[in-house]
C-alpha positions as CSV (number, residue, x, y, z in Angstrom):
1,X,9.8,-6.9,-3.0
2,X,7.1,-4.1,-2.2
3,X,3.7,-4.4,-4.5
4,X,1.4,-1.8,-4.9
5,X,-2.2,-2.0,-5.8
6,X,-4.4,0.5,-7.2
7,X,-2.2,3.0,-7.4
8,X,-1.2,3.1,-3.6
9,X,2.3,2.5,-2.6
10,X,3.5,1.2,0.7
11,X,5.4,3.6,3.6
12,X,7.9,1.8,5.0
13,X,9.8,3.7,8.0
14,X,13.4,3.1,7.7
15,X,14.0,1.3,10.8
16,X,11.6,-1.4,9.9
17,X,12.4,-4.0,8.7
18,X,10.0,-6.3,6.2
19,X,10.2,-9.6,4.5
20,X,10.4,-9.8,0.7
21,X,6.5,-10.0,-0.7
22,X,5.0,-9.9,2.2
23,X,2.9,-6.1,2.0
24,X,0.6,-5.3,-0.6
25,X,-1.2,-1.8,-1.4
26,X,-2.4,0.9,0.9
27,X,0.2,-0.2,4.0
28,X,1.6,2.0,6.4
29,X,4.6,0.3,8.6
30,X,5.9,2.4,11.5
31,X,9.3,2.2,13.5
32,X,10.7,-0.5,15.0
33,X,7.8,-2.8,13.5
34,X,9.1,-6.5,12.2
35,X,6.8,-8.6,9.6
36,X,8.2,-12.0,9.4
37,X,8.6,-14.3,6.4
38,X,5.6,-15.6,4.8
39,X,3.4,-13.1,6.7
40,X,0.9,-11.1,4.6
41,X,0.0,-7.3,4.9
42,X,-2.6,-6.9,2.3
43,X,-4.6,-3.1,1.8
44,X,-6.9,-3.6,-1.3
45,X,-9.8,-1.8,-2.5
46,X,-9.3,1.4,-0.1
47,X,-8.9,-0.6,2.7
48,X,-5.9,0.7,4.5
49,X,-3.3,-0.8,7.1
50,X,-1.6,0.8,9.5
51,X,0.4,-1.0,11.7
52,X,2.2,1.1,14.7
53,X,5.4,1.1,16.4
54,X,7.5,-1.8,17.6
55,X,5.0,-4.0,16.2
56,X,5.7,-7.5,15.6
57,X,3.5,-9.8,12.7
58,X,4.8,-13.2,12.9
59,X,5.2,-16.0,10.4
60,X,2.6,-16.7,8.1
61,X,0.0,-14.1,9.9
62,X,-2.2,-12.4,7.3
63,X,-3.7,-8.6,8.5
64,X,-6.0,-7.4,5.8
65,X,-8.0,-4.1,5.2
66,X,-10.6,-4.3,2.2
67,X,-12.9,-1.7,0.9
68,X,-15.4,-1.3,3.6
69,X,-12.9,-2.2,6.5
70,X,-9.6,-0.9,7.3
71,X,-7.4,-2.2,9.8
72,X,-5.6,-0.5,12.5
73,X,-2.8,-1.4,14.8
74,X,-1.5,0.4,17.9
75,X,2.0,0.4,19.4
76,X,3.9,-2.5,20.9
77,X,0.8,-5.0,19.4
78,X,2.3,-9.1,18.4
79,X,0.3,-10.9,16.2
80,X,1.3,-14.8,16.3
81,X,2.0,-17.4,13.9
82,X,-1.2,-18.3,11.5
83,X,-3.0,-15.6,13.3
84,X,-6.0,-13.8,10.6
85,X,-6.8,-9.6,11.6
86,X,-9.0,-8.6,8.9
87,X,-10.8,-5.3,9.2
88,X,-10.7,-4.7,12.7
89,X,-8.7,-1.8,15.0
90,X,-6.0,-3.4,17.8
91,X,-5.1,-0.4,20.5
92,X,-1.9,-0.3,21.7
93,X,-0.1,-3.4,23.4
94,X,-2.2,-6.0,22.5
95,X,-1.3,-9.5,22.0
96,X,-2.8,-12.0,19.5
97,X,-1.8,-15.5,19.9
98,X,-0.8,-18.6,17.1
99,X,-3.8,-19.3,15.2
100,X,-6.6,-16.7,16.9
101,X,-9.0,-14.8,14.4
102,X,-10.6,-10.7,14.6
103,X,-13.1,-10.0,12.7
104,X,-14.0,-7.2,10.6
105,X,-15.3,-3.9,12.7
106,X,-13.9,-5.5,16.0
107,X,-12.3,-3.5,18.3
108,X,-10.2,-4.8,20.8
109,X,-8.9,-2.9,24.1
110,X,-5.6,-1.6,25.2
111,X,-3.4,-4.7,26.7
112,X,-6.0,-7.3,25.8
113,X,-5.1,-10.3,24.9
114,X,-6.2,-13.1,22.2
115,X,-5.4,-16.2,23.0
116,X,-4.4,-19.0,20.9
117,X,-7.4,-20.2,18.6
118,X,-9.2,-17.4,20.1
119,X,-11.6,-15.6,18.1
120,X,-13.3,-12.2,18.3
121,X,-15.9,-12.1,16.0
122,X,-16.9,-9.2,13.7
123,X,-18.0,-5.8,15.3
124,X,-17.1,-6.9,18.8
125,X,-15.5,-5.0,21.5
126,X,-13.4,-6.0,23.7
127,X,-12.7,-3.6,26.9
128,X,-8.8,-2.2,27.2
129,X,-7.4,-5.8,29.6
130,X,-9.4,-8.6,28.3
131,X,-8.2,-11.7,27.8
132,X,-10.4,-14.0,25.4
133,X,-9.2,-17.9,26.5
134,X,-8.0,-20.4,24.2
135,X,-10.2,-21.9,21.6
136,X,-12.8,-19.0,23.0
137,X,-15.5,-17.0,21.1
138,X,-15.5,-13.1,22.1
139,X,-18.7,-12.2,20.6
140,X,-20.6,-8.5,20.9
141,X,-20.5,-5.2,21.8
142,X,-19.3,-4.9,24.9
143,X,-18.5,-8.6,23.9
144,X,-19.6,-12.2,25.5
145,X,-16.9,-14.6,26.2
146,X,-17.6,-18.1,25.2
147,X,-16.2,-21.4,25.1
148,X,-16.7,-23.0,21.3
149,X,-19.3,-25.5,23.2
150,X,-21.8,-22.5,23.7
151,X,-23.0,-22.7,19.9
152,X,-26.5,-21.4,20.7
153,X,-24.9,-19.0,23.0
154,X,-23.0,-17.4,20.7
155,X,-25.2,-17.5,17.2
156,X,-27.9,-16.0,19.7
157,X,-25.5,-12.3,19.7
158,X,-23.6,-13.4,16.1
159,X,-26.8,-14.2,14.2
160,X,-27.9,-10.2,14.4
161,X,-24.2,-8.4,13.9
162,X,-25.4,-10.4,10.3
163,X,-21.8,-11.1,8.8
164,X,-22.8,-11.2,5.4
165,X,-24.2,-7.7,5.2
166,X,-21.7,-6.2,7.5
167,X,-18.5,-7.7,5.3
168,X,-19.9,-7.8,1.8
169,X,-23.4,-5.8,2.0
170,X,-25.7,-8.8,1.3
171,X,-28.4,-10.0,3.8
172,X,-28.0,-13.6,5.1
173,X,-31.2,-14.0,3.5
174,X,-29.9,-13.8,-0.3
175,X,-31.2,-16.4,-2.4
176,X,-27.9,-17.7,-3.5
177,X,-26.0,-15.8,-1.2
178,X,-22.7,-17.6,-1.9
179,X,-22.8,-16.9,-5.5
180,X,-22.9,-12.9,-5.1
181,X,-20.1,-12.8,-2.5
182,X,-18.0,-15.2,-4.5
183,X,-19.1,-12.9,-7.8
184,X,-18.4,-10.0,-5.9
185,X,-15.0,-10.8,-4.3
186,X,-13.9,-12.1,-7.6
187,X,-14.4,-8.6,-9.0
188,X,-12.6,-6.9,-6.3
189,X,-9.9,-9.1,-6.0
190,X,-9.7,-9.1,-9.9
191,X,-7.6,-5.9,-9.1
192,X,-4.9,-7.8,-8.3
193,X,-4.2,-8.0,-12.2
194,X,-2.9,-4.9,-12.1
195,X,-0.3,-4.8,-9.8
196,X,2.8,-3.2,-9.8
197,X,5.9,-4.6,-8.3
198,X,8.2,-1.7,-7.3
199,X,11.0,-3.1,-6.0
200,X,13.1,-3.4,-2.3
């Protein structure tokens, strides 16, 4: 079952292959690419996917694009079990382990590699061959490498890349922050209302 949203329709090459419900809206799947049951390819709001060839999106992964953040992904890219890509641009060949998070506005390198429980935290860069070690923090632009101890370490770069402003355009400093990006994503995800289903 294919969905579209917003009047967007997926592109599905013919010699992929897709699980039932799993792509939603503004999604572009090339050749060769496999998305695995109760994996989730969601485009809303003018956020666009495009995932390349020979890609592989494993169970229960989620890649999302939203309104200010499309996602891209190269050629020859795996994302693992329970892995989260939201926003961010994968170049060709890279591998994202079981469980490991990238941020929106990241960017990470040809042949890198994400390790599991690995994150790589919004508007980061990762050079074409890094690997970012299990349970680590990639953080910045070019990007720090940090074990989840190193707290301070990391908040130090995270605390100005400001995640609040950069994902849903409110300072960190909103009084009542949480209330306007629940409000707001409420709105946007609203849209979901009016989805179509259009069939196999």
């Amino acid at each position: 079952m294919l969905i579209g949203h917003q009047g967007k329709r997926p592109k599905i090459d013919p010699a992929a292959w897709v699980a039932p419900d799993a792509i939603c809206g503004d999604v572009t799947i090339g050749p060769g690419a496999r998305i695995l049951h109760g994996a989730r390819i969601i485009g809303e709001g003018g956020g666009a996917i495009r995932i390349g060839r020979c890609c592989i999106v494993m169970e229960n992964a989620v890649v999302r694009g939203s309104p200010r953040h499309s996602c891209l992904i190269g050629d020859y890219c795996l994302i693992g079990p329970n892995a989260h890509v939201t926003g961010a641009e994968l170049e060709n060949e890279v591998f994202v382990a079981t469980g490991a998070a990238i941020f929106h506005g990241a960017r990470v390198g040809h042949g890198s590699e994400v390790r599991v429980h690995a994150t790589v935290h919004l508007r980061t860069r990762l050079d074409p061959g890094t690997t970012v070690p299990i349970g680590w923090v990639a953080v910045g632009d070019p990007a720090g490498i940090l074990p989840p101890d190193r707290h301070d370490d990391i908040w130090a770069v995270q605390e100005s890349l400001n995640f609040p402003d950069w994902v849903y355009g409110f300072d960190r400093a909103t009084p009542d922050l949480m209330r306007y990006v629940t409000e707001r994503l409420s709105d946007t995800l609203g849209a979901h209302e009016s989805d179509t289903v259009l069939g196999s």
